[in-house]
N, CA and C atoms as an extended XYZ file, in Angstrom:
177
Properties=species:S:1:pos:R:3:atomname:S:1:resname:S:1:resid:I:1 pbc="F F F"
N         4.141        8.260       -1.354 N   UNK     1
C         4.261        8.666       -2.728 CA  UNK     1
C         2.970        8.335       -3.464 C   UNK     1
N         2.442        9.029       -4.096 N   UNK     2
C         0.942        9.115       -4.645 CA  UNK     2
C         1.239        8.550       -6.017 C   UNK     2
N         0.269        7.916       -6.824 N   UNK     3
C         0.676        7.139       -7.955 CA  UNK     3
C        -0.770        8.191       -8.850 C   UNK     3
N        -0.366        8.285       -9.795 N   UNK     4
C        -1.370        8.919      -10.644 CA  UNK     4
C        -2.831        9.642       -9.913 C   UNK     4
N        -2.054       10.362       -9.230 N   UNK     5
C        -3.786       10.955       -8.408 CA  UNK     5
C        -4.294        9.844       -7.575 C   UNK     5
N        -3.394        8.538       -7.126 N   UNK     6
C        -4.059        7.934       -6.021 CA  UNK     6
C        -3.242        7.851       -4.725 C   UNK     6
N        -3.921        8.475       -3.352 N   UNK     7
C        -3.154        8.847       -2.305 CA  UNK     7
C        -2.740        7.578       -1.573 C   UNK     7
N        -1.642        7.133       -1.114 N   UNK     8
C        -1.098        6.166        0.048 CA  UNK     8
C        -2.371        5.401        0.465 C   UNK     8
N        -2.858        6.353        1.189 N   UNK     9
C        -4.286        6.130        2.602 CA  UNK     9
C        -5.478        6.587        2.168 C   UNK     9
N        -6.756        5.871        2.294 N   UNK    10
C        -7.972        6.614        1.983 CA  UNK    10
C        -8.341        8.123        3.142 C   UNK    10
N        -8.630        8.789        2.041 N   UNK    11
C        -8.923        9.964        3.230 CA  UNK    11
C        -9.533       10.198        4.526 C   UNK    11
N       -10.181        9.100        4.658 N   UNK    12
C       -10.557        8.907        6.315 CA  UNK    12
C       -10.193        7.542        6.495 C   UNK    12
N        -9.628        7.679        7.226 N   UNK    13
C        -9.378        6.194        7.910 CA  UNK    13
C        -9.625        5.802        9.448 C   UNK    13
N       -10.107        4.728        9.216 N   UNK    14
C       -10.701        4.165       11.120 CA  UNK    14
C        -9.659        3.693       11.804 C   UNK    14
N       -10.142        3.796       13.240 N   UNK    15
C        -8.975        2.564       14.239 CA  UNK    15
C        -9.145        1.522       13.983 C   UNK    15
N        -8.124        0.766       14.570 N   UNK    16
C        -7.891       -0.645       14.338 CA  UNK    16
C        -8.416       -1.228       12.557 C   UNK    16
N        -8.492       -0.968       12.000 N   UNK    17
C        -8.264       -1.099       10.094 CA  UNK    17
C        -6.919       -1.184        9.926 C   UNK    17
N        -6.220       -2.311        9.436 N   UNK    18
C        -4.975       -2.173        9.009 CA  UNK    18
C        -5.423       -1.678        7.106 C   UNK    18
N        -4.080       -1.134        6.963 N   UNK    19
C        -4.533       -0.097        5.701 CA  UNK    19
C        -2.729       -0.469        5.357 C   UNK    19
N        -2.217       -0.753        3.609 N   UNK    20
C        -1.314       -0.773        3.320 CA  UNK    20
C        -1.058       -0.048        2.047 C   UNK    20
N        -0.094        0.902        2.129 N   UNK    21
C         0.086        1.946        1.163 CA  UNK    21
C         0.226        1.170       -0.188 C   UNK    21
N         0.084        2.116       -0.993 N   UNK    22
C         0.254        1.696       -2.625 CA  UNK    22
C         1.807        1.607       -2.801 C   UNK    22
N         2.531        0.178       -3.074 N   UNK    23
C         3.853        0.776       -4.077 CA  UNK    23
C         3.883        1.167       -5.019 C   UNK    23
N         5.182        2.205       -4.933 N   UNK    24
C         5.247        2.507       -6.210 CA  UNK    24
C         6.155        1.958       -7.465 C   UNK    24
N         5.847        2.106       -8.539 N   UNK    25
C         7.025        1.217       -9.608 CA  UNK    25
C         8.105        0.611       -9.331 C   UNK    25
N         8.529        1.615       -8.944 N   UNK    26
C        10.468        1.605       -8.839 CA  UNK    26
C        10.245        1.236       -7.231 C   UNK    26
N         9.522        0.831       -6.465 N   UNK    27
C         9.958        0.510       -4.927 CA  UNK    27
C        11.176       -0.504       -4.617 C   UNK    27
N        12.042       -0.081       -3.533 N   UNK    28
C        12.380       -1.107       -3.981 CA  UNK    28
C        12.434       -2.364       -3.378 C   UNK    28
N        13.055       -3.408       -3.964 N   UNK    29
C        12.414       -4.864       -3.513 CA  UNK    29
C        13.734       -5.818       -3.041 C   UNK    29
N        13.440       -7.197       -2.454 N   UNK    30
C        14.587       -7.467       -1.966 CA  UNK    30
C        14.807       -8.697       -2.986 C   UNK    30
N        15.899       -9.396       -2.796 N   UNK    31
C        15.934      -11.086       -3.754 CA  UNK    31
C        14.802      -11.721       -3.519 C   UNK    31
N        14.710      -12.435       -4.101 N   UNK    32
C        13.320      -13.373       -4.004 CA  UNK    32
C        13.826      -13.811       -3.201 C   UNK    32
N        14.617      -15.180       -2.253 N   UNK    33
C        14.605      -15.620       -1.221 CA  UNK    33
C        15.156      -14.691        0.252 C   UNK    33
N        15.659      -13.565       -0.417 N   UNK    34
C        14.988      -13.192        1.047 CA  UNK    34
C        13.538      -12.333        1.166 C   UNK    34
N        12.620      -11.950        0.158 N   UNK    35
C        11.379      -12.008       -0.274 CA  UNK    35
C        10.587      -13.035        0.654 C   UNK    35
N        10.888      -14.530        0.327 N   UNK    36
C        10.573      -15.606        0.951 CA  UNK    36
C        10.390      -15.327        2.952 C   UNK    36
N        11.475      -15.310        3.207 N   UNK    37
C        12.251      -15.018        4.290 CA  UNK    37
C        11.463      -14.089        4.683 C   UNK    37
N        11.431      -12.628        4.413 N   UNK    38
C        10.410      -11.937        5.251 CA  UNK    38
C         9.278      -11.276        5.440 C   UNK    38
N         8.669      -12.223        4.283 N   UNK    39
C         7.014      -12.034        3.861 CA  UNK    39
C         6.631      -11.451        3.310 C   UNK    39
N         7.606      -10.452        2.511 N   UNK    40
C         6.815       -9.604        1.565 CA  UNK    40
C         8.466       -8.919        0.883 C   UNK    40
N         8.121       -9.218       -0.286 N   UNK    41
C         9.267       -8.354       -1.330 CA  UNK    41
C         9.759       -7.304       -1.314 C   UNK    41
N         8.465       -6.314       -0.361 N   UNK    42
C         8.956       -4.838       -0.472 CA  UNK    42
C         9.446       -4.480        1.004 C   UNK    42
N        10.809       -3.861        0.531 N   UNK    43
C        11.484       -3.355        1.739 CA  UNK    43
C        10.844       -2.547        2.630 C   UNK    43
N        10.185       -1.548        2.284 N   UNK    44
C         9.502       -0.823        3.021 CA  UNK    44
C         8.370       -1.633        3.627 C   UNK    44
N         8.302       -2.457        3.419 N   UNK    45
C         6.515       -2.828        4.381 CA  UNK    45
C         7.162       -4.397        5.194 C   UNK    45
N         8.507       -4.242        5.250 N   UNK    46
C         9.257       -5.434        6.173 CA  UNK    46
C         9.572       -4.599        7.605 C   UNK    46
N         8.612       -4.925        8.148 N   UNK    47
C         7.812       -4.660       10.030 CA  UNK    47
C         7.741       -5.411       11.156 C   UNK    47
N         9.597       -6.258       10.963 N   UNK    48
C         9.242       -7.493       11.969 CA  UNK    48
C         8.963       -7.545       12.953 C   UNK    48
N         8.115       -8.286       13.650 N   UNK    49
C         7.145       -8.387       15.125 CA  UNK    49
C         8.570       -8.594       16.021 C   UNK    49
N         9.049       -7.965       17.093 N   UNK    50
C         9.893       -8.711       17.878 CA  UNK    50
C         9.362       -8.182       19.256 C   UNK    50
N         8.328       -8.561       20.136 N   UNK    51
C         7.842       -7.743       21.444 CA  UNK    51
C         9.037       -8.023       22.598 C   UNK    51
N         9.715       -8.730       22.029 N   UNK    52
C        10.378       -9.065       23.477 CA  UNK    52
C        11.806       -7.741       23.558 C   UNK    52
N        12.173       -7.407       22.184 N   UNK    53
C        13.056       -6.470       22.259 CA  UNK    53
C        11.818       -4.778       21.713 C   UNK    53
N        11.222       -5.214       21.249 N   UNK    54
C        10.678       -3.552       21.382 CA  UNK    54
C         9.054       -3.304       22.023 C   UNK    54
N         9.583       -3.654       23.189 N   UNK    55
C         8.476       -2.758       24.374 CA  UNK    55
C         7.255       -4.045       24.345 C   UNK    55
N         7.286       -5.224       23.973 N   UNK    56
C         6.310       -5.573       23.895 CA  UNK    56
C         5.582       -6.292       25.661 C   UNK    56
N         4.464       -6.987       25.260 N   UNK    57
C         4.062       -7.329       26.896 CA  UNK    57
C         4.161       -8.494       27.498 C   UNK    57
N         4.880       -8.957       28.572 N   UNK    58
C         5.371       -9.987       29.220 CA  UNK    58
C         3.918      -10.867       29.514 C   UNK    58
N         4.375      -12.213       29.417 N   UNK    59
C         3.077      -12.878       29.761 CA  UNK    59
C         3.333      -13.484       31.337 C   UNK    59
């Protein structure tokens, strides 16, 4: 969702650059302690690491 003429992603973007979209106003957000809990307020950018259940690599 683009915020006043500004896009998500810069128009070129490189590999390996982590890049995090713009929220927007109304995104929405979780309680503050579970905020706490999973590192970031906004629902959409909660990306938990779990390699052992999704495909990740055995040591």
């Amino acid at each position: 969702m683009a915020l006043a003429g500004l896009k998500p992603f810069p128009k070129k973007t490189s590999e390996a650059m982590a890049y995090v979209p713009f929220q927007p106003d109304n995104a929405e957000t979780y309680a503050v302690y579970r905020g706490f809990e999973a590192g970031t307020m906004y629902k959409s950018l909660d990306k938990p690491f779990c390699p052992d259940t999704c495909g990740g690599f055995k040591l």
